[in-house]
PDB file of the backbone (N, CA, C, O) and the ligand in Angstrom, with CONECT records:
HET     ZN  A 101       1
ATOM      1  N   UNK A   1      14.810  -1.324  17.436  1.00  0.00           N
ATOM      2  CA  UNK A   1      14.310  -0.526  16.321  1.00  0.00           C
ATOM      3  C   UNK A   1      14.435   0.967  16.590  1.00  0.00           C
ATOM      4  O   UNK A   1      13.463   1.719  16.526  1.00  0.00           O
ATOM      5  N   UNK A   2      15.863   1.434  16.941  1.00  0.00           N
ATOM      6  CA  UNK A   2      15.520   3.114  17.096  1.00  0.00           C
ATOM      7  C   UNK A   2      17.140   3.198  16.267  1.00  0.00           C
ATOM      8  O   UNK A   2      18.004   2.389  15.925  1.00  0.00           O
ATOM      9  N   UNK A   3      16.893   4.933  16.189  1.00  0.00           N
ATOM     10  CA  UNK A   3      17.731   5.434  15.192  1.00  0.00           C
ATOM     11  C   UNK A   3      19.180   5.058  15.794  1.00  0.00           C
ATOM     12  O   UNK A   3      19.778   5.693  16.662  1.00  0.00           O
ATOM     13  N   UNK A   4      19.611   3.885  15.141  1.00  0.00           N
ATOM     14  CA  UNK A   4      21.153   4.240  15.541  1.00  0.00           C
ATOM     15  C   UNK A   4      22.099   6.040  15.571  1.00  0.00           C
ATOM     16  O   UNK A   4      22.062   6.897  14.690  1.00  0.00           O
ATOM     17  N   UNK A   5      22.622   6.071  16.503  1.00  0.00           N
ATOM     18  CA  UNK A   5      24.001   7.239  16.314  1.00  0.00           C
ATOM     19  C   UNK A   5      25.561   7.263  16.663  1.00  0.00           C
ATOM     20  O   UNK A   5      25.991   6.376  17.400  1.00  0.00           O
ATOM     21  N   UNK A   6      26.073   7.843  16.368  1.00  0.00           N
ATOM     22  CA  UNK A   6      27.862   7.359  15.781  1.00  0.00           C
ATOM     23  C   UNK A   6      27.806   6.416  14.307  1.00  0.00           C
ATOM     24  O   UNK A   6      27.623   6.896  13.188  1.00  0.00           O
ATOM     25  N   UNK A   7      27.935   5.504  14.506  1.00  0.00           N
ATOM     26  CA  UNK A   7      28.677   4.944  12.719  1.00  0.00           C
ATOM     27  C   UNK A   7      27.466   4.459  12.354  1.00  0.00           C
ATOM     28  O   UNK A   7      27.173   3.284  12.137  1.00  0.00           O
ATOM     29  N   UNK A   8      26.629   5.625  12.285  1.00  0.00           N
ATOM     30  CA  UNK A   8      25.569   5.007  10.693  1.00  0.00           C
ATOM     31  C   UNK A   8      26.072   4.712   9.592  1.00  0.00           C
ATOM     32  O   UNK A   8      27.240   4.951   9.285  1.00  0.00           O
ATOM     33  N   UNK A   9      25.354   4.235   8.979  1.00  0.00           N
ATOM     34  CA  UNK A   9      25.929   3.634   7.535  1.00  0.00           C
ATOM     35  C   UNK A   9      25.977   4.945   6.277  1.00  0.00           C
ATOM     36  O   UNK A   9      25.606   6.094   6.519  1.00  0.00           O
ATOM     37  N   UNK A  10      26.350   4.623   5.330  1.00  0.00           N
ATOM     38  CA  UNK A  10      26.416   5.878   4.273  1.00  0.00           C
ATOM     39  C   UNK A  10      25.028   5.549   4.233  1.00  0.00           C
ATOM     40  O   UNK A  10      24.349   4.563   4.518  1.00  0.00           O
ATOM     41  N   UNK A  11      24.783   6.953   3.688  1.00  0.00           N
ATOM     42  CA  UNK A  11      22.864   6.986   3.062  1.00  0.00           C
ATOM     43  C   UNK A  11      22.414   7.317   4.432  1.00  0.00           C
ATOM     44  O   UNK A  11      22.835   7.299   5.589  1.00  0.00           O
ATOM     45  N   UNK A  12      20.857   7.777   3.432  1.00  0.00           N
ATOM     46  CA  UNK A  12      19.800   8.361   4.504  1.00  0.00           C
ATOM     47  C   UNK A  12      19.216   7.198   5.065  1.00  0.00           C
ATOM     48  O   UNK A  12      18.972   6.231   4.344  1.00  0.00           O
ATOM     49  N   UNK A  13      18.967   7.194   6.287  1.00  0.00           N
ATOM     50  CA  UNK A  13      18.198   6.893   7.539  1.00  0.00           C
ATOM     51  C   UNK A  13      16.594   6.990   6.671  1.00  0.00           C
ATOM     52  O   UNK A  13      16.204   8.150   6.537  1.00  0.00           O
ATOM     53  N   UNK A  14      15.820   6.084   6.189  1.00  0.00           N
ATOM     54  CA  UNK A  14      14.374   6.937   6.451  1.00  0.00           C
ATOM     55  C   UNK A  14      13.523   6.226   7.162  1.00  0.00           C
ATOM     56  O   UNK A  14      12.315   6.387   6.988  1.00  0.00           O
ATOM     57  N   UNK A  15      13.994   5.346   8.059  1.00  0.00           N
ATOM     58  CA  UNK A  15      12.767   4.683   9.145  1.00  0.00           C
ATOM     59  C   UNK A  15      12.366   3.565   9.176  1.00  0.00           C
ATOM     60  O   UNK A  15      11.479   3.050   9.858  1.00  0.00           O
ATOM     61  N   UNK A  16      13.399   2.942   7.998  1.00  0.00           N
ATOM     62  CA  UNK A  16      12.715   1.367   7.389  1.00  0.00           C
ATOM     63  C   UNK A  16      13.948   0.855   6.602  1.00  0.00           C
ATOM     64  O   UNK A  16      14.399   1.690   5.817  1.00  0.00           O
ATOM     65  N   UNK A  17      14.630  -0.407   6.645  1.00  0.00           N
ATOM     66  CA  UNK A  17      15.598  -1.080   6.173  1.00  0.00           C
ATOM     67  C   UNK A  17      15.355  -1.844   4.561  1.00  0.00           C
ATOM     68  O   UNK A  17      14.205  -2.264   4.426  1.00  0.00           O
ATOM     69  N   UNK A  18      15.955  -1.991   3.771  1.00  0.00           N
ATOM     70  CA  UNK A  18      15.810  -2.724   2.676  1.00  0.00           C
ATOM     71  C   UNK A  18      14.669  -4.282   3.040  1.00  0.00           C
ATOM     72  O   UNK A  18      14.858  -5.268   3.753  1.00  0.00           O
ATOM     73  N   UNK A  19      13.667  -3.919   2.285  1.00  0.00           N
ATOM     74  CA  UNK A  19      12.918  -5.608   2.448  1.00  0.00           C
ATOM     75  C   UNK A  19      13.820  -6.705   2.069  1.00  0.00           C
ATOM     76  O   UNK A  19      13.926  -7.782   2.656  1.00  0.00           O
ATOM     77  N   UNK A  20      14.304  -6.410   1.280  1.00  0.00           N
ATOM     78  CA  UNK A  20      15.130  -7.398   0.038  1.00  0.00           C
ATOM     79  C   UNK A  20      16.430  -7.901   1.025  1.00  0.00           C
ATOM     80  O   UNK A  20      16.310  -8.986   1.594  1.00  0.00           O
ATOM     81  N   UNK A  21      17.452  -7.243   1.187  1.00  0.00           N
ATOM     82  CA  UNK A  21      18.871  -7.578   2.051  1.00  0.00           C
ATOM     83  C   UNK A  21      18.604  -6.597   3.716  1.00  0.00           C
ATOM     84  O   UNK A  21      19.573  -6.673   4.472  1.00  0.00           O
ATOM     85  N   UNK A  22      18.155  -6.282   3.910  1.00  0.00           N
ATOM     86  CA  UNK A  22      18.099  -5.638   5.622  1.00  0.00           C
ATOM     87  C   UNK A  22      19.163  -4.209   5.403  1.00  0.00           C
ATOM     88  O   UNK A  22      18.895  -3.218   6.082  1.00  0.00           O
ATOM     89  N   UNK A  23      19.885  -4.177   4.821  1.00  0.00           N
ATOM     90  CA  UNK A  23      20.391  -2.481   4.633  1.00  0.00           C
ATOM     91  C   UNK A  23      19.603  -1.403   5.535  1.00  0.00           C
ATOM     92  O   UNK A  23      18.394  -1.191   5.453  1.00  0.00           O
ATOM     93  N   UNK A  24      20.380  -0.845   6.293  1.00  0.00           N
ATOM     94  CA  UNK A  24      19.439   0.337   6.261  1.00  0.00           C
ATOM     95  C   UNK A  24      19.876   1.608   5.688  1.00  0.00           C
ATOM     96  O   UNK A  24      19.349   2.631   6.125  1.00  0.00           O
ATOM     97  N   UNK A  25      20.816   1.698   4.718  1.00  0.00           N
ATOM     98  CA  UNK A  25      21.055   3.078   4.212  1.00  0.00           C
ATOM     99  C   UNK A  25      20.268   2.444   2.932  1.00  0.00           C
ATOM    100  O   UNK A  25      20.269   1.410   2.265  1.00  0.00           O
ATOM    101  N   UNK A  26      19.510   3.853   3.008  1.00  0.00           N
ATOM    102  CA  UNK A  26      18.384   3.583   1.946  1.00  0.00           C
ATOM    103  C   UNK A  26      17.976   5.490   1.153  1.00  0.00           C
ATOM    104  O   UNK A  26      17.432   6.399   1.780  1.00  0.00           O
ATOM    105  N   UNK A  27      18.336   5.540   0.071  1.00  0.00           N
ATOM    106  CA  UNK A  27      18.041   6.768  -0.506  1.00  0.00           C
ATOM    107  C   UNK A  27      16.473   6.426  -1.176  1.00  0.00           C
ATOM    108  O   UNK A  27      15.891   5.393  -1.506  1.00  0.00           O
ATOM    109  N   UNK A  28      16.078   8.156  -1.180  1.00  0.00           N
ATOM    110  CA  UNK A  28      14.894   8.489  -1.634  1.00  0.00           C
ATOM    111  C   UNK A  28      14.694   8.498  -2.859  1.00  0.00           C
ATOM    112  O   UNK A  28      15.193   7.491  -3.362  1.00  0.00           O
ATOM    113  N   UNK A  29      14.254   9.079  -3.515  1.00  0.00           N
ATOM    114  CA  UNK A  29      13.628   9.263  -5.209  1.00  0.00           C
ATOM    115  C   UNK A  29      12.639   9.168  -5.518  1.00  0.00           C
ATOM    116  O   UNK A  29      11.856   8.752  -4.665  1.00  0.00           O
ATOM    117  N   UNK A  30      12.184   9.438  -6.670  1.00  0.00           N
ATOM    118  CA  UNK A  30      11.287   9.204  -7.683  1.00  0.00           C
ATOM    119  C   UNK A  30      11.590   8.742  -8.687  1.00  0.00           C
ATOM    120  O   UNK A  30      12.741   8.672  -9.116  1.00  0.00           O
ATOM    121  N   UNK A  31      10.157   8.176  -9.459  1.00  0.00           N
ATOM    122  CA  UNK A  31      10.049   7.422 -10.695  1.00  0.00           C
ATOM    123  C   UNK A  31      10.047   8.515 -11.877  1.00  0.00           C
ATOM    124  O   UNK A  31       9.051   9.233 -11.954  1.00  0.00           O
ATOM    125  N   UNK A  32      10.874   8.656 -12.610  1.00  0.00           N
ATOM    126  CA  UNK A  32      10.444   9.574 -13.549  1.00  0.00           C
ATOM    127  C   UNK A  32       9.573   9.535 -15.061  1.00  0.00           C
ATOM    128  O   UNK A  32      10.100   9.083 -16.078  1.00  0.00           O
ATOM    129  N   UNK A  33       8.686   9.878 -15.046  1.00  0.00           N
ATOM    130  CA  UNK A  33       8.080  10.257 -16.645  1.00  0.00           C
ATOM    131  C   UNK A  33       8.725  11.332 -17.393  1.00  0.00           C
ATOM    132  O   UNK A  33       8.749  12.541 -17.161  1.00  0.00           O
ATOM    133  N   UNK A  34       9.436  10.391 -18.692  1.00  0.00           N
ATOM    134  CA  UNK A  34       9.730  11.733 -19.074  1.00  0.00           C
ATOM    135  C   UNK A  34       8.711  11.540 -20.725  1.00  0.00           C
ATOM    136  O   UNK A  34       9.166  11.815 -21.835  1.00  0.00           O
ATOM    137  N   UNK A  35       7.743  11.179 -20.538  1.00  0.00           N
ATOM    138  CA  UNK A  35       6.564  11.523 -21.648  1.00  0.00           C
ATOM    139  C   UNK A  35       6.775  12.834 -22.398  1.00  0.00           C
ATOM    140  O   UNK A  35       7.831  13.462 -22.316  1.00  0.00           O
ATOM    141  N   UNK A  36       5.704  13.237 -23.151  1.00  0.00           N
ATOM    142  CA  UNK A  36       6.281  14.303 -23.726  1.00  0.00           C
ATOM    143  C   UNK A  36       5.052  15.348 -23.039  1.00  0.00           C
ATOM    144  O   UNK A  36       5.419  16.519 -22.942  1.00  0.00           O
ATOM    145  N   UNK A  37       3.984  15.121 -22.674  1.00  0.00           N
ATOM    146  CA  UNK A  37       2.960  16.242 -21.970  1.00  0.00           C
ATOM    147  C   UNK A  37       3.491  15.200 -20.303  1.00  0.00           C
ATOM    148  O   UNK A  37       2.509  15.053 -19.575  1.00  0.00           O
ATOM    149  N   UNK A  38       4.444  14.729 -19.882  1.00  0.00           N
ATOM    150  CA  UNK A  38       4.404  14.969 -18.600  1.00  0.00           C
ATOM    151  C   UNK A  38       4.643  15.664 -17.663  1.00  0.00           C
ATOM    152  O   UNK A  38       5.575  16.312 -18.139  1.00  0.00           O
ATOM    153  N   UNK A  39       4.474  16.140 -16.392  1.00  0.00           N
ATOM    154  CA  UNK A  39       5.326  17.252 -15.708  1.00  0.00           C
ATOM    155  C   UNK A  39       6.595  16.749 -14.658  1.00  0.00           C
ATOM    156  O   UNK A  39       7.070  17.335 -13.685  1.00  0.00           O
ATOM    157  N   UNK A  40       7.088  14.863 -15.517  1.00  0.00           N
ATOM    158  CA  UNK A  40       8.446  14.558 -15.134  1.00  0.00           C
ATOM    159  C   UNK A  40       8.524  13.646 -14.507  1.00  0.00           C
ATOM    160  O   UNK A  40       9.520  12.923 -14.500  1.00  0.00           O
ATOM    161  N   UNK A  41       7.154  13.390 -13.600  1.00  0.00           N
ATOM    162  CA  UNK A  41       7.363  12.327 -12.457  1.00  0.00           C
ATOM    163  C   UNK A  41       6.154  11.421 -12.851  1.00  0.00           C
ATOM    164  O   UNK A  41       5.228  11.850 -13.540  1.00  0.00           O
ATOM    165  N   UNK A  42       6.214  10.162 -12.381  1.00  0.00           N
ATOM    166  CA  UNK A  42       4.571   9.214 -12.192  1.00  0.00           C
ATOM    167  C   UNK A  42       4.022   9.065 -11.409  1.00  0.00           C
ATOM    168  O   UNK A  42       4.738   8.936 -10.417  1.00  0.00           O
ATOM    169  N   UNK A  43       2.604   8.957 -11.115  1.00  0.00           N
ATOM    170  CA  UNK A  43       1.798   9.253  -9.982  1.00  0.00           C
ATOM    171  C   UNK A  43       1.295   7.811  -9.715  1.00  0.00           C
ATOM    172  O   UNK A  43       1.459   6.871 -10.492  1.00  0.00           O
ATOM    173  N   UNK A  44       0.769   7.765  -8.724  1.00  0.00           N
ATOM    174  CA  UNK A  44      -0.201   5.961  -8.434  1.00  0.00           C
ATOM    175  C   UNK A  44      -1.272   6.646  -8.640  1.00  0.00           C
ATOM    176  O   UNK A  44      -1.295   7.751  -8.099  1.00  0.00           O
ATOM    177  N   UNK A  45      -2.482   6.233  -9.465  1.00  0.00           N
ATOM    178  CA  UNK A  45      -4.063   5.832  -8.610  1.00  0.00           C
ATOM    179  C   UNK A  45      -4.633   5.132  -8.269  1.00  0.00           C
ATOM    180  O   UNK A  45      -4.209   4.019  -8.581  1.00  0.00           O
ATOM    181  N   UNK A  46      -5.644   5.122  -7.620  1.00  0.00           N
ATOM    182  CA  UNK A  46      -6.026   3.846  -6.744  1.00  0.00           C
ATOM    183  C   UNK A  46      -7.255   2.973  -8.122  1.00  0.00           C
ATOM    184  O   UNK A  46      -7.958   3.518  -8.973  1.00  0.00           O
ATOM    185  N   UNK A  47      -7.077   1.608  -7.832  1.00  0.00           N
ATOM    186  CA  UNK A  47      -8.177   0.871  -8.905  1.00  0.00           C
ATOM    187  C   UNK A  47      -7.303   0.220  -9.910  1.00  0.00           C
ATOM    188  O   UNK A  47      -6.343   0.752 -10.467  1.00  0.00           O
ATOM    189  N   UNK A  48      -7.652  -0.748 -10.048  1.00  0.00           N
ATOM    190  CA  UNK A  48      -6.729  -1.258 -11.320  1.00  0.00           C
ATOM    191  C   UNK A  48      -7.397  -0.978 -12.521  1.00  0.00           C
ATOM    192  O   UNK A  48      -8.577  -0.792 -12.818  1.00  0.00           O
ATOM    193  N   UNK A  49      -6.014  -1.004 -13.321  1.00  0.00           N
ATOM    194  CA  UNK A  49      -6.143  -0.437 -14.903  1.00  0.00           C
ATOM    195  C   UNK A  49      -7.323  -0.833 -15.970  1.00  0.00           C
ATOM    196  O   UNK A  49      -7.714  -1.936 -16.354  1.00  0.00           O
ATOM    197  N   UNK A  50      -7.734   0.490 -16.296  1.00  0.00           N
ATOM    198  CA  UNK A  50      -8.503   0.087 -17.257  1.00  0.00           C
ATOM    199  C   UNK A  50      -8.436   0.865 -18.448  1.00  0.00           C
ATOM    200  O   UNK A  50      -8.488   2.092 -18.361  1.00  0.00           O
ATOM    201  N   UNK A  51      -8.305   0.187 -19.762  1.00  0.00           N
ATOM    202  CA  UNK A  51      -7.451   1.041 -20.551  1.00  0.00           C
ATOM    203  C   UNK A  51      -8.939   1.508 -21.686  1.00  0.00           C
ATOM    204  O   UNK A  51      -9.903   0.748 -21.777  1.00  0.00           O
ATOM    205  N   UNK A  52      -8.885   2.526 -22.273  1.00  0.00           N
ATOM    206  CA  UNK A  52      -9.745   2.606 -23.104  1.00  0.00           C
ATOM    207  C   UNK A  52      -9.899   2.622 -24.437  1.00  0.00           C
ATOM    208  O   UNK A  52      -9.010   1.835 -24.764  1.00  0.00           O
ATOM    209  N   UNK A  53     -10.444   2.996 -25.503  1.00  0.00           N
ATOM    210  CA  UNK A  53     -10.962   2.794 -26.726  1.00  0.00           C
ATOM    211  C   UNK A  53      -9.424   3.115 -27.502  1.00  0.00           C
ATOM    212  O   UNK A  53      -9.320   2.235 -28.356  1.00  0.00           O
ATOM    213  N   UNK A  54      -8.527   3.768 -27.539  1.00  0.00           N
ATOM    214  CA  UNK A  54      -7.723   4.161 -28.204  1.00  0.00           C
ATOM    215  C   UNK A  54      -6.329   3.082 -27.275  1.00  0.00           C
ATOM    216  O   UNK A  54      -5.234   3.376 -27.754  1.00  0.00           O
ATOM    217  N   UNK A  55      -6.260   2.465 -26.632  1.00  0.00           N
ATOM    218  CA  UNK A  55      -5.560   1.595 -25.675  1.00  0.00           C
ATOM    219  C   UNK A  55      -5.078   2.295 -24.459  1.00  0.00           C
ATOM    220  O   UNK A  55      -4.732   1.549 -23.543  1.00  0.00           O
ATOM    221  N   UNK A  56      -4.980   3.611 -24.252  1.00  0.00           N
ATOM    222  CA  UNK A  56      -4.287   4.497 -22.976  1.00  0.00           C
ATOM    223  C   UNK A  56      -5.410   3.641 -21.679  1.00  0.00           C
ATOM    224  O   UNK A  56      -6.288   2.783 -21.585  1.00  0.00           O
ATOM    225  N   UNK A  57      -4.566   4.660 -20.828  1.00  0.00           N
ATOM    226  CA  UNK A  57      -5.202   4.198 -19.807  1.00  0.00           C
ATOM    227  C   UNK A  57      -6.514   5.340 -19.505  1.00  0.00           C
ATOM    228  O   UNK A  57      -6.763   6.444 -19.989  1.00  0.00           O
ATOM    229  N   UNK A  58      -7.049   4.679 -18.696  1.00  0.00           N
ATOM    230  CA  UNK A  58      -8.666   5.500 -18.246  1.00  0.00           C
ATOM    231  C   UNK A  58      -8.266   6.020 -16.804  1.00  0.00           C
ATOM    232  O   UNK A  58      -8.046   5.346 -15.798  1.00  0.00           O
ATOM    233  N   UNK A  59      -8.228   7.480 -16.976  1.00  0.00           N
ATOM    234  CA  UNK A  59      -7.781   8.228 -15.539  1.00  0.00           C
ATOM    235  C   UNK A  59      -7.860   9.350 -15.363  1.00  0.00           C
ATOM    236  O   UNK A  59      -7.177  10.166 -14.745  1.00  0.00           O
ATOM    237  N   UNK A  60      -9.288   9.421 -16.296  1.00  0.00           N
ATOM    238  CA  UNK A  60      -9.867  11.094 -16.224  1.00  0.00           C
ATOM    239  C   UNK A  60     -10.462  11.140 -14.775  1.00  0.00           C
ATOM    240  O   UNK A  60     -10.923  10.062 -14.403  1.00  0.00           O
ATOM    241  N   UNK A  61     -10.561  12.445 -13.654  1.00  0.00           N
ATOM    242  CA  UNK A  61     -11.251  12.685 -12.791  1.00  0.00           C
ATOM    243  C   UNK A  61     -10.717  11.495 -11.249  1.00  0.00           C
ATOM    244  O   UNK A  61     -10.947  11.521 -10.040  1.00  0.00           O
ATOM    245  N   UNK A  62     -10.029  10.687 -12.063  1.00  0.00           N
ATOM    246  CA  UNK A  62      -8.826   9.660 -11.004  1.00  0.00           C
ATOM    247  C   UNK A  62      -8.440  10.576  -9.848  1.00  0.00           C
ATOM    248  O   UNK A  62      -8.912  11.686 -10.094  1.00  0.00           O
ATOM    249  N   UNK A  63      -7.762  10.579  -8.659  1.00  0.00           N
ATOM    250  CA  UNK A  63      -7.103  11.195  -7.748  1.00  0.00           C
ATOM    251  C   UNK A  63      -5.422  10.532  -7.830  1.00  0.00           C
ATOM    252  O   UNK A  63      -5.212   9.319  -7.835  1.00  0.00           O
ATOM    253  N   UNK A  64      -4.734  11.183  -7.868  1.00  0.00           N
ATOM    254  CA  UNK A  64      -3.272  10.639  -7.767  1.00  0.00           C
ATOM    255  C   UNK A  64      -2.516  11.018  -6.497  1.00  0.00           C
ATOM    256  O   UNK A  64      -2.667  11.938  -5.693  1.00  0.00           O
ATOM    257  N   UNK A  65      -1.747  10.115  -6.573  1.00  0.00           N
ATOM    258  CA  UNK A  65      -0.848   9.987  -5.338  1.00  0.00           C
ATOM    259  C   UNK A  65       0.867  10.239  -5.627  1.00  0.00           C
ATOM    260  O   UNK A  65       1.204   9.551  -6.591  1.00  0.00           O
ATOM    261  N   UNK A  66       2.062  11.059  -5.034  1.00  0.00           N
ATOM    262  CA  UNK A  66       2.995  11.220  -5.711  1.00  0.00           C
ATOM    263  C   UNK A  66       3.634   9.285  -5.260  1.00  0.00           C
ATOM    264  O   UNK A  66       3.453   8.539  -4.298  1.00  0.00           O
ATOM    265  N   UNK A  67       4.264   9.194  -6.347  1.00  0.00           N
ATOM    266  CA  UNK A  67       5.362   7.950  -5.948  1.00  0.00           C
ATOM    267  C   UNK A  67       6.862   8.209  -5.550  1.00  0.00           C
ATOM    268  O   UNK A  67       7.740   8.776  -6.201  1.00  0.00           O
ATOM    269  N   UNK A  68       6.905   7.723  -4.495  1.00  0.00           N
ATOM    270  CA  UNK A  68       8.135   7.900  -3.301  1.00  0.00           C
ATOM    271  C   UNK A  68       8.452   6.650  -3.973  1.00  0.00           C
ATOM    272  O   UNK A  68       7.613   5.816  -4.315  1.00  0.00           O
ATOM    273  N   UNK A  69       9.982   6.549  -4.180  1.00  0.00           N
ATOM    274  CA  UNK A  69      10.836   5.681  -4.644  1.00  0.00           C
ATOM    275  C   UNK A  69      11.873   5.681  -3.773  1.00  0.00           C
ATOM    276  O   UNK A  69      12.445   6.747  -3.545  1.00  0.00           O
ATOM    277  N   UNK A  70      12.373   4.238  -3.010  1.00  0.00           N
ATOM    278  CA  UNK A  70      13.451   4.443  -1.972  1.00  0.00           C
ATOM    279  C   UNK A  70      14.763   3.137  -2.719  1.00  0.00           C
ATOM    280  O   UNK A  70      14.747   2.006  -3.206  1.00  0.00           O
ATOM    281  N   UNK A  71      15.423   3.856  -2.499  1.00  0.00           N
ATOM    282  CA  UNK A  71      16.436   2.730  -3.298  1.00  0.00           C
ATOM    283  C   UNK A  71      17.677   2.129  -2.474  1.00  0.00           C
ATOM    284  O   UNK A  71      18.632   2.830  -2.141  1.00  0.00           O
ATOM    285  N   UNK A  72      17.585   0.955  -2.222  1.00  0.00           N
ATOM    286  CA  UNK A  72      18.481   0.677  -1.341  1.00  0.00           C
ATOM    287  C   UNK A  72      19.932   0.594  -1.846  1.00  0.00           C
ATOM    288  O   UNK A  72      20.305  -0.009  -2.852  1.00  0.00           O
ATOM    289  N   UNK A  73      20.916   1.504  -0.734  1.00  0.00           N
ATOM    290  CA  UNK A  73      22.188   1.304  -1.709  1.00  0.00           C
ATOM    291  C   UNK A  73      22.807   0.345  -1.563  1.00  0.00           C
ATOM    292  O   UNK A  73      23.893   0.512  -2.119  1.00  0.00           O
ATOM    293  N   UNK A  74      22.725  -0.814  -1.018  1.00  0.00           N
ATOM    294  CA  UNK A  74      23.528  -1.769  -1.162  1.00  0.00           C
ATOM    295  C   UNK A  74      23.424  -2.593  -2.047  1.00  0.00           C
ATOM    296  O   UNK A  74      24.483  -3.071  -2.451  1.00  0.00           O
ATOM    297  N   UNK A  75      21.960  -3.133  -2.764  1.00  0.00           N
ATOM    298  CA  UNK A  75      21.462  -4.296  -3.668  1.00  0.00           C
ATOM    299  C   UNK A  75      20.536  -3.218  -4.452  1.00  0.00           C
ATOM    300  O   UNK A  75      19.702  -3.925  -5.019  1.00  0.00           O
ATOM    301  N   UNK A  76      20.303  -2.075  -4.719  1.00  0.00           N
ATOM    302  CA  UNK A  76      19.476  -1.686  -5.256  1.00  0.00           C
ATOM    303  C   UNK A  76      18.354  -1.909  -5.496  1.00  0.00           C
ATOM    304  O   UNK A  76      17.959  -1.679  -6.639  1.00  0.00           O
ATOM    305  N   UNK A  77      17.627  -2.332  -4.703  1.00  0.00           N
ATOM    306  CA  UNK A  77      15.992  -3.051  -4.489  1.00  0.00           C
ATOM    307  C   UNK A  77      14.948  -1.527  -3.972  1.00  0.00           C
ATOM    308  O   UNK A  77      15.038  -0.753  -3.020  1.00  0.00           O
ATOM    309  N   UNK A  78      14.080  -1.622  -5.041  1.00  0.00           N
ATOM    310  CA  UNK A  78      13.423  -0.438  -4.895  1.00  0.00           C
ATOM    311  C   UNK A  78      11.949  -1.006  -4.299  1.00  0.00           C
ATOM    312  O   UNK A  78      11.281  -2.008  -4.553  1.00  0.00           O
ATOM    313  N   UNK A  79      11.743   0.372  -3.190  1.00  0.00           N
ATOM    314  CA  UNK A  79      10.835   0.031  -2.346  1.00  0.00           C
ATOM    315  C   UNK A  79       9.611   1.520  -2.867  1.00  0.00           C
ATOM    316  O   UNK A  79      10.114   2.638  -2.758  1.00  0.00           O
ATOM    317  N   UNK A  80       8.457   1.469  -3.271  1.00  0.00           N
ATOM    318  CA  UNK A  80       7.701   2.054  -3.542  1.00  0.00           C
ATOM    319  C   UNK A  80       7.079   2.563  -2.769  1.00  0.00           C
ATOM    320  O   UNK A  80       6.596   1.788  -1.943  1.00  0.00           O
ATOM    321  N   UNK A  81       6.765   3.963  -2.600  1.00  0.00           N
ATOM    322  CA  UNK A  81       5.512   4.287  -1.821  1.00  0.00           C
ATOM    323  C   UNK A  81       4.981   5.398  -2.605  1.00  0.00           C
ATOM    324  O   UNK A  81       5.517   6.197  -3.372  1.00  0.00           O
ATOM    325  N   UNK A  82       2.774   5.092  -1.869  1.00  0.00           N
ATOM    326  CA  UNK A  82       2.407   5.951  -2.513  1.00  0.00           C
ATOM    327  C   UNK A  82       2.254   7.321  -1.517  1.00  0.00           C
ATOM    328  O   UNK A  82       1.637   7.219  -0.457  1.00  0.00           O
ATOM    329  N   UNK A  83       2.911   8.715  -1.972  1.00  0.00           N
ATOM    330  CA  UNK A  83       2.955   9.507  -0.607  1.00  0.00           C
ATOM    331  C   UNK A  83       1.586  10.688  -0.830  1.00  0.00           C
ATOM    332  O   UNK A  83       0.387  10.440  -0.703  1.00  0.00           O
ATOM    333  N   UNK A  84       2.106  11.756  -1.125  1.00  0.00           N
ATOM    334  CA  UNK A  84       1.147  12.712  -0.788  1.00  0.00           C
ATOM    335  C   UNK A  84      -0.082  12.876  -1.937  1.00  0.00           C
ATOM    336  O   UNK A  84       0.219  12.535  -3.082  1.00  0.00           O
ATOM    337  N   UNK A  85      -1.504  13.398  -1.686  1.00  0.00           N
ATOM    338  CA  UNK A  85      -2.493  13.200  -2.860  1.00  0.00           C
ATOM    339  C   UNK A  85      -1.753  14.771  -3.717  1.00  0.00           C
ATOM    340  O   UNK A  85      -1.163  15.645  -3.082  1.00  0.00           O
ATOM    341  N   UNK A  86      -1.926  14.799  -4.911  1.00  0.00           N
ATOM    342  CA  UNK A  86      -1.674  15.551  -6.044  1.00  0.00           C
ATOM    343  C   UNK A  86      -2.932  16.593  -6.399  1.00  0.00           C
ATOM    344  O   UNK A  86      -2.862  17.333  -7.380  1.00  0.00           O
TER     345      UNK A  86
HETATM  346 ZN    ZN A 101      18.981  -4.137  -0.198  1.00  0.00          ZN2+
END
């Protein structure tokens, strides 16, 4: 389990191989919102959904987390994480 060097594979290295097929060239990203009051991206919070009187979701005073999106390039199997608080 350490960083191969000489013939890495195309793609970034980030520390962890595809769950799905074992790949380890694996690119980064995000999920994007493109809502119309969003600022582009989607966040996690912690708690499951609870939606309120008008059907949205309930996530006033919530804490969010950014979502790290890693995409494997070989099978395209996206691996989620929740990264830094917002
Ligand atoms: Zn894969």
């Amino acid at each position: 389990m350490t960083t191969g060097n000489g013939d890495a594979p195309a793609g970034q290295f980030v520390g962890f191989g595809c769950t799905a097929c074992g790949n380890p060239a694996i690119e980064e990203g995000f999920v994007e919102d493109s809502g119309e009051y969003s600022q582009g991206f989607s966040r996690w919070i912690p708690g499951p959904l609870e939606r309120g009187i008008f059907g949205g979701a309930r996530r006033m005073g919530k804490p969010r987390r950014a979502i790290r999106a890693f995409r494997c390039q070989r099978c395209g199997h996206l691996e989620l994480y929740a990264g830094e608080w917002l």
